[in-house]
BADRENTI-718416 format. One line per 4 residues: number of its first residue (from 1); for each residue x, y, z of C-alpha. Coordinates in Angstrom, 3 decimals, padded with zeros to 6 digits. Layout:
NUM = X/Y/Z | ...
! end
This chain:
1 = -047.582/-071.300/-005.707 | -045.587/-074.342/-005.062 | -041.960/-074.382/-005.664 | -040.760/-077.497/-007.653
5 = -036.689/-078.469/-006.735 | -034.569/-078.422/-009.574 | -032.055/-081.044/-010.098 | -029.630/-078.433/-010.812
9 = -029.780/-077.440/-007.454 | -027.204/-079.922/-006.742 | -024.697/-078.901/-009.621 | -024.726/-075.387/-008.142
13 = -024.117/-076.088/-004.782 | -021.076/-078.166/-006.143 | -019.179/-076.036/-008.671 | -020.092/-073.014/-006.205
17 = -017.470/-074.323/-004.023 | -015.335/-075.145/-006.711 | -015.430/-071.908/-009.015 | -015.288/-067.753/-008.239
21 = -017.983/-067.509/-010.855 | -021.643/-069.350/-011.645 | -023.486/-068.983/-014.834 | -026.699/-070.148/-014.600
25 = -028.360/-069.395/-017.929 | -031.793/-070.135/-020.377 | -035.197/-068.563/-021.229 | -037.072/-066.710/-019.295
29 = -039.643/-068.031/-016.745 | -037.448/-071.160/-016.854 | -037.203/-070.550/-012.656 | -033.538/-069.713/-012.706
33 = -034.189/-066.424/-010.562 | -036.314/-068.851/-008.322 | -034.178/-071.394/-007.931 | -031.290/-069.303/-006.823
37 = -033.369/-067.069/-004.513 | -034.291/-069.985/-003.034 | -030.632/-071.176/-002.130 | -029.581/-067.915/-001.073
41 = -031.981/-068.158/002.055 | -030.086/-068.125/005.067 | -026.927/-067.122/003.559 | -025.593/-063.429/003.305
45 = -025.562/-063.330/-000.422 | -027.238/-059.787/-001.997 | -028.917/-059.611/-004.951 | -029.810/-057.340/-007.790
49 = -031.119/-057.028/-011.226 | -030.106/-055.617/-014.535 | -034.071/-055.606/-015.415 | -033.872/-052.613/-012.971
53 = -033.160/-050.013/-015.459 | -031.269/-047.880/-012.738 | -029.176/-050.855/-011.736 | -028.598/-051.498/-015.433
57 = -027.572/-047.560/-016.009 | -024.527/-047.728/-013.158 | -023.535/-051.121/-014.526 | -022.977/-049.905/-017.809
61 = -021.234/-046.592/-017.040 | -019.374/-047.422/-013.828 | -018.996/-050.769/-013.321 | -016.335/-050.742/-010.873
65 = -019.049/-048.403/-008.671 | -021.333/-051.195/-009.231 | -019.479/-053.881/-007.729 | -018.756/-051.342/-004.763
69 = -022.365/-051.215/-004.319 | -023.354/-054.520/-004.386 | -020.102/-056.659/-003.170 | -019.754/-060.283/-003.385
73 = -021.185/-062.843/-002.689 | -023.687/-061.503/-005.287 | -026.648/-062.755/-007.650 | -026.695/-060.389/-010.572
77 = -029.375/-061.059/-012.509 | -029.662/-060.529/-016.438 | -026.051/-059.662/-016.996 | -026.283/-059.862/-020.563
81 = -027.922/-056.106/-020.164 | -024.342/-055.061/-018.948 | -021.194/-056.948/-020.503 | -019.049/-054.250/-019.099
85 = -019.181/-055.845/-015.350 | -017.342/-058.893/-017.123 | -014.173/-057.614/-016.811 | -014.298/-055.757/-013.368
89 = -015.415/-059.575/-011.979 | -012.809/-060.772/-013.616 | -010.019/-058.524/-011.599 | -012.110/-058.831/-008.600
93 = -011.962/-062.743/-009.248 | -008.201/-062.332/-009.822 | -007.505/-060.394/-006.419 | -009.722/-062.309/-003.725
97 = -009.911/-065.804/-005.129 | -013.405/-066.537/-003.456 | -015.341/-069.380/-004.845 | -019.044/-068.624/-005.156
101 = -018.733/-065.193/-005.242 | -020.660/-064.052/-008.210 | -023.655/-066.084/-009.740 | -025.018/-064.391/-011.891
105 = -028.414/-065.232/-014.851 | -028.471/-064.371/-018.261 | -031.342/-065.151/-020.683 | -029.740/-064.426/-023.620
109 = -026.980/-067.192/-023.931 | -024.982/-066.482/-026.960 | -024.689/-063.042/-026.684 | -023.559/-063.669/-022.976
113 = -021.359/-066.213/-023.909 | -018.876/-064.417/-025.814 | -018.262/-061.693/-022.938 | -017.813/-064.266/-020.321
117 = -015.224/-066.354/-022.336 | -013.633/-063.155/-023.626 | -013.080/-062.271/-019.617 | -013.745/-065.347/-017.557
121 = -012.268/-068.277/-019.343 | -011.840/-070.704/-016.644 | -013.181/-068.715/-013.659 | -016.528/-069.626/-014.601
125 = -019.088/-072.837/-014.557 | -021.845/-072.078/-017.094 | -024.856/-073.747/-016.776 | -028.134/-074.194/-018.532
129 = -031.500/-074.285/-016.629 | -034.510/-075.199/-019.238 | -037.971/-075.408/-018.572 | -039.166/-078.101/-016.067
133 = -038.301/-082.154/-016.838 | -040.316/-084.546/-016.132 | -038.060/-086.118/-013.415 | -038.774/-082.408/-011.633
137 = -042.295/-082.688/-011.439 | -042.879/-086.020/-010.627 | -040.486/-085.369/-007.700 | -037.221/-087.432/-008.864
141 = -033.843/-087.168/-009.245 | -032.458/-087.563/-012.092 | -029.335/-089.151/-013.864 | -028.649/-088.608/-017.957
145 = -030.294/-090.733/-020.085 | -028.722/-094.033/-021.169 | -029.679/-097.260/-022.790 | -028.409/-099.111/-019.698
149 = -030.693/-102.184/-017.982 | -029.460/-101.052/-014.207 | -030.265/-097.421/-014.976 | -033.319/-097.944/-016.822
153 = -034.618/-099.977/-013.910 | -033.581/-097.336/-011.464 | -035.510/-094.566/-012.875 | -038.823/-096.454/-013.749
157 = -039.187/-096.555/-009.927 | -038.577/-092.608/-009.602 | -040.892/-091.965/-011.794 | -044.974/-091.392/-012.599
161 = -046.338/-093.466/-015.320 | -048.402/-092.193/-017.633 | -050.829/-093.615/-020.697 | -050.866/-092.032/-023.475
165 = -053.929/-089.414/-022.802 | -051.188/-088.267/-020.164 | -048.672/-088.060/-021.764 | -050.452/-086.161/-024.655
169 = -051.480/-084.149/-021.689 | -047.991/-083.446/-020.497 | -047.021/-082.277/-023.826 | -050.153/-080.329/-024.444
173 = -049.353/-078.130/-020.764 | -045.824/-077.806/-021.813 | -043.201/-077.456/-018.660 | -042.710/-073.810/-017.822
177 = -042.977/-073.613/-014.333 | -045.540/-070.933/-014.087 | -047.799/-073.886/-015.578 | -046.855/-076.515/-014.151
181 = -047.076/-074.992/-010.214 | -050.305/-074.048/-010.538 | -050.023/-070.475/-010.724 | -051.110/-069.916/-014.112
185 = -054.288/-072.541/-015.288 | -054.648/-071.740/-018.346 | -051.573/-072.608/-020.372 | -053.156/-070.719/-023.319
189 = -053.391/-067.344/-022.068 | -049.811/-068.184/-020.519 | -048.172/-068.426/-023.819 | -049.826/-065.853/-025.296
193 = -048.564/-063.180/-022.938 | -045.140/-064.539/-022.654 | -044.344/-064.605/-026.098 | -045.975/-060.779/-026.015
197 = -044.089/-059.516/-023.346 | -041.017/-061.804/-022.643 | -039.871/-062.855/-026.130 | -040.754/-059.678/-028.120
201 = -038.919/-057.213/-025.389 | -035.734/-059.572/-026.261 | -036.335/-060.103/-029.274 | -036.123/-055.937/-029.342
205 = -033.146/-056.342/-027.325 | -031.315/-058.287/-029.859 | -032.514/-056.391/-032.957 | -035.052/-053.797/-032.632
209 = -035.715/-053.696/-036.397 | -038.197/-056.739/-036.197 | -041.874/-056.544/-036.721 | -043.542/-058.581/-034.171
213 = -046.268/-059.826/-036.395 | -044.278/-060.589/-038.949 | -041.646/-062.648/-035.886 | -044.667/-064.160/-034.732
217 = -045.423/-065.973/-037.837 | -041.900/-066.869/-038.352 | -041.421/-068.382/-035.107 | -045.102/-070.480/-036.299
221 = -043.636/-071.525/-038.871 | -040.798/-073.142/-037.051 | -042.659/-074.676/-034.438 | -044.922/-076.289/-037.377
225 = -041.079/-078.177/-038.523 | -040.222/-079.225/-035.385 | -038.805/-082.557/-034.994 | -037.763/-082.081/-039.052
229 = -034.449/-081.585/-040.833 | -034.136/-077.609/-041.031 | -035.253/-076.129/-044.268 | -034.824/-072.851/-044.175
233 = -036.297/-071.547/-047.574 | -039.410/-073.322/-046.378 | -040.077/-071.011/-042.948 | -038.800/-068.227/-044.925
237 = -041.564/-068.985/-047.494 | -044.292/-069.671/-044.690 | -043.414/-066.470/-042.822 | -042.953/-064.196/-045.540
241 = -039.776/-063.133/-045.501 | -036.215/-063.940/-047.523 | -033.712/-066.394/-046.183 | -031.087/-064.262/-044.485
245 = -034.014/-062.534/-042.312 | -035.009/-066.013/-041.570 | -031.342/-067.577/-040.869 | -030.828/-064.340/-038.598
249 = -033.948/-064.835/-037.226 | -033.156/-068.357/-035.937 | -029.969/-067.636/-034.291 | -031.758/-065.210/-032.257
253 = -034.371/-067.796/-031.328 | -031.599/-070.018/-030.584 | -029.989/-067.599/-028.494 | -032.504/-066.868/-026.387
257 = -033.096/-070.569/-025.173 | -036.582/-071.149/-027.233 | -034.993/-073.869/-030.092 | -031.902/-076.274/-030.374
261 = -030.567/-078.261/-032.657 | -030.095/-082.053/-032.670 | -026.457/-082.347/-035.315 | -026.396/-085.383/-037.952
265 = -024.247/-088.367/-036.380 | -021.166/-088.427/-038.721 | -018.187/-091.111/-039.360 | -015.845/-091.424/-041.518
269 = -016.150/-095.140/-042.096 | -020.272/-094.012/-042.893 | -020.669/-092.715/-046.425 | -023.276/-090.258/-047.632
273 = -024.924/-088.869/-044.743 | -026.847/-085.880/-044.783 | -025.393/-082.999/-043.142 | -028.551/-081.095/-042.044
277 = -030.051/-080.418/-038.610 | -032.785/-081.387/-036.804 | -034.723/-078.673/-035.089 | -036.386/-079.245/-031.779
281 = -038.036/-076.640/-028.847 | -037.369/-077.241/-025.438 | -040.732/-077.129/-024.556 | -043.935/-078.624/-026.466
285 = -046.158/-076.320/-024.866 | -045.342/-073.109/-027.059 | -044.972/-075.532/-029.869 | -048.646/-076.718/-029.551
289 = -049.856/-072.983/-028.705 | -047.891/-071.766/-032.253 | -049.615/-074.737/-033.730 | -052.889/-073.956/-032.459
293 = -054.189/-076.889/-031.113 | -056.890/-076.632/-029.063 | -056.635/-079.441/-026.691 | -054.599/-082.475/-025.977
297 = -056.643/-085.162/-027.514 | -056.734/-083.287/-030.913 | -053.129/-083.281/-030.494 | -053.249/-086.810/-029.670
301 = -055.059/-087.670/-033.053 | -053.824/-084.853/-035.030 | -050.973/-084.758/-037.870 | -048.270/-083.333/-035.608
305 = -048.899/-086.180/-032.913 | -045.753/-088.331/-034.117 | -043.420/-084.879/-034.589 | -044.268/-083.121/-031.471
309 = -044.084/-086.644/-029.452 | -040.259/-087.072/-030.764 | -039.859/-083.192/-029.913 | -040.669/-084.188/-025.983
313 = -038.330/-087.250/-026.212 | -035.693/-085.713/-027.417 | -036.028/-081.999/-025.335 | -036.499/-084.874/-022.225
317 = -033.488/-086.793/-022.814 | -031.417/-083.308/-023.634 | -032.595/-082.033/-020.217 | -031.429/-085.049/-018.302
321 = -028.068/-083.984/-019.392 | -028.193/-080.166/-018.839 | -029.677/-080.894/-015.328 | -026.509/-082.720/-014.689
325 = -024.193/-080.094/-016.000 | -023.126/-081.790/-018.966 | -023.494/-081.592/-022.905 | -025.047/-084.383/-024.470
329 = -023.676/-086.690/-026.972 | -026.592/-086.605/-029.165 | -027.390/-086.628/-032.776 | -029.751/-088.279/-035.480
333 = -028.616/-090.285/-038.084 | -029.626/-090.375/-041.934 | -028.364/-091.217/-045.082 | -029.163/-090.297/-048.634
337 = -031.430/-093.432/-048.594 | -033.477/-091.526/-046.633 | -032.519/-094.561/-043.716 | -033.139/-092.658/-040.576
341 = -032.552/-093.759/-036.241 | -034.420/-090.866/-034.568 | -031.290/-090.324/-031.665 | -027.849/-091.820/-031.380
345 = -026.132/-091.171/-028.382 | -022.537/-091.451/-027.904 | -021.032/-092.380/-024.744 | -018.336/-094.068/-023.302
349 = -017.045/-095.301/-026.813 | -020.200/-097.054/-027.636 | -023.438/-095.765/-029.746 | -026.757/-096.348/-028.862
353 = -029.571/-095.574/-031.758 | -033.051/-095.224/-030.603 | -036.553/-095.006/-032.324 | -038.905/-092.723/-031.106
357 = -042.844/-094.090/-032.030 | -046.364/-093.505/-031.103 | -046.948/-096.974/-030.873 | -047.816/-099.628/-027.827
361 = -046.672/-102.400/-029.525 | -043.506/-102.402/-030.994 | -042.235/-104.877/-033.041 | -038.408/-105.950/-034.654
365 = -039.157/-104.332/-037.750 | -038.556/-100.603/-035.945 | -034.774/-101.477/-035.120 | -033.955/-103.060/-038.014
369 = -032.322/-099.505/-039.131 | -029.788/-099.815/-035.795 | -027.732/-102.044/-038.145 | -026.764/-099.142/-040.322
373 = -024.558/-097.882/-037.476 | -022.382/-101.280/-037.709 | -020.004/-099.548/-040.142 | -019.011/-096.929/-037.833
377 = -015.548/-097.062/-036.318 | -017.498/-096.772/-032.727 | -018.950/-099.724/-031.779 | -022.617/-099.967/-031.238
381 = -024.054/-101.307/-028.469 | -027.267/-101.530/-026.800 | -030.336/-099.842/-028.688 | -034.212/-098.450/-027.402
385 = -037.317/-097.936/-028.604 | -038.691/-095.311/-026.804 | -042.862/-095.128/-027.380 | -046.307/-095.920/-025.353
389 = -046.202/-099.339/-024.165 | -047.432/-098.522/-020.392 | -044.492/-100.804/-019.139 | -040.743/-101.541/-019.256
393 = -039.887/-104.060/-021.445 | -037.576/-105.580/-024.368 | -037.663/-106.617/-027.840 | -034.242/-108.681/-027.085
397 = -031.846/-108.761/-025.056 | -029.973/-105.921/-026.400 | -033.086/-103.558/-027.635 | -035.489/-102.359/-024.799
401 = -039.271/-101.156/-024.740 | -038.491/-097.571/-023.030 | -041.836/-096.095/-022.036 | -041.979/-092.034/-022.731
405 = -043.078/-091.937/-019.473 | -039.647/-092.955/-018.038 | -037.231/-090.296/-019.982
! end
């Protein structure tokens, strides 16, 4: 099995110097265990796991014997199992001031979350590793995404184009590692274990009163929205249960890395906007498997195509920025007129609205909705149509023809 570099390499090597405490969290099989491991070669750094029901027994009960066991510099895997060990880092933290001396993984992120800012508020860089980008397998760096000529030109030549029968491919395979390596071919038989074994042993973890059928077809019904505006008394409907199971039942897919949420843009100077949001999976794969399509070119000409195709665009762009160790800007904008831009991204005090579309050939007609942003009190600036013309290109000279290839 090949190992593929992560771009977040980079990020960890930096704030490791910089901070007493790493937090390198998302889903399992993402590769964060990997990826560590793999920088830990060469160095005298120990390493143990919370899977390891033992390890996870002392951890609990005696932390502070835990810590004497396996001293810093340390990888502790799957803290969330303990949340005890926050505070004994923390006064270890406080005594020997070492940067890099704990990293540790957690795969449940919210539930984590709240221990280590209850204990390690500011002695900590959290990070979020998702499944693989498409910079990371075609071998490239990779910057955020921004609708910026310089940039834009940079990363068409660090990257592998693709027509659309690839790309429908790409999104068909999905981007867990596991997959993508090689070391599992069939990305059917993939899924269907991990969401079996990975997702309904946390799943358990996080509420052990769920039926696993009955999660199952919940988390189908989901997958069948993505790329929509949530509507929760829809999946509730579609999976059989009432609307608090199914509210509940999304934070803990939410928590565990699987979904995310793209946030309406909102201005005060733009009236009546809708205030729902948009859900998306980080990776298409699962999405397709819960959707049970059988291959990538009935994908290609099914009635998901145009959902599941904004789904990659907008889990690719949101990656760029995690791999960098920053939060995106990013929301969706739409108004009671039903008007909608797919993304607007907000940075450096300008907005840029892009259109996500199936098409080769766009035309002026898909930007004309970029004017609605005018109103805002940040000024808009340049704008993208990201879709399957095979090259880089523009509609003007302030809207460009993005390829999906190049995200």
């Amino acid at each position: 099995m090949n190992y593929i570099s992560r771009n977040l390499e980079r990020i960890v090597s930096q704030v490791t110097k910089e901070y007493p405490v790493v937090l390198v969290t998302g889903p399992r099989q993402v590769g964060k265990t990997t990826m560590l491991q793999r920088m830990m070669e060469g160095t005298n750094r120990g390493y143990v796991s919370l899977d390891d029901l033992n390890e996870r027994a002392i951890a609990k009960t005696d932390p502070e014997m835990f810590l004497q066991l396996h001293r810093p510099p340390v990888l502790i895997d799957e803290v969330q199992y303990a949340p005890e060990l926050f505070t004994y880092i923390k006064m270890h933290v406080d005594r020997d001031h070492e940067p890099g001396a704990f990293w540790l993984t957690g795969s449940q992120v919210f539930k984590l979350m709240r221990g280590v800012q209850e204990s390690l508020a500011g002695r900590v860089a959290v990070l979020s590793l998702t499944s693989l980008s498409q910079a990371e397998i075609s071998g490239g760096e990779t910057e955020p995404f921004t609708v910026d000529l310089e940039a834009l030109s940079v990363r068409k030549k660090e990257r592998e184009p693709a027509d659309t029968r690839a790309v429908f491919e790409r999104i068909y395979k999905g981007s867990m590692p596991a997959i993508v390596s090689g070391a599992n071919s069939s990305s059917q038989i993939f899924y269907s274990s991990y969401l079996r074994t990975y997702i309904e042993w946390d799943v358990r973890e996080l509420s052990d009163a769920i039926d696993s059928l009955k999660f199952l077809r919940f988390m189908t019904a989901v997958a069948a929205r993505c790329g929509q505006m949530l509507n929760v008394a829809d999946i509730a409907r579609d999976a059989d249960i009432n609307q608090k199971q199914a509210k509940d039942w999304l934070v803990i897919l939410e928590t565990l890395g699987i979904i995310f949420y793209l946030q309406p843009y909102f201005n005060n100077h733009l009236k009546r906007l809708v205030k729902t949001p948009k859900l998306y999976f980080y990776d298409t794969g699962l999405v397709c498997y819960l959707t049970k399509w059988s291959s990538a070119e009935t994908l290609e000409s099914g009635a998901m195509n145009g959902a599941i195709l904004e789904n990659y665009v907008v889990a690719e762009i949101m990656k760029t920025y995690l791999n960098n160790g920053r939060e995106p800007y990013m929301y969706y904008y739409r108004d009671k007129d039903a008007k909608e831009i797919d993304i607007v991204l907000e940075r450096d005090g300008e907005l840029n609205p892009i259109e996500i579309k199936k098409t080769s050939n766009p035309g002026t007609e898909l930007i004309k909705a970029f004017s609605l942003l005018d109103r805002a009190s940040v000024p808009r600036s340049k704008g993208a149509v990201i879709c399957m013309k095979p090259e880089f290109s523009a509609i003007d000279r302030d809207h460009y023809i993005v390829p999906v290839w190049m995200v």
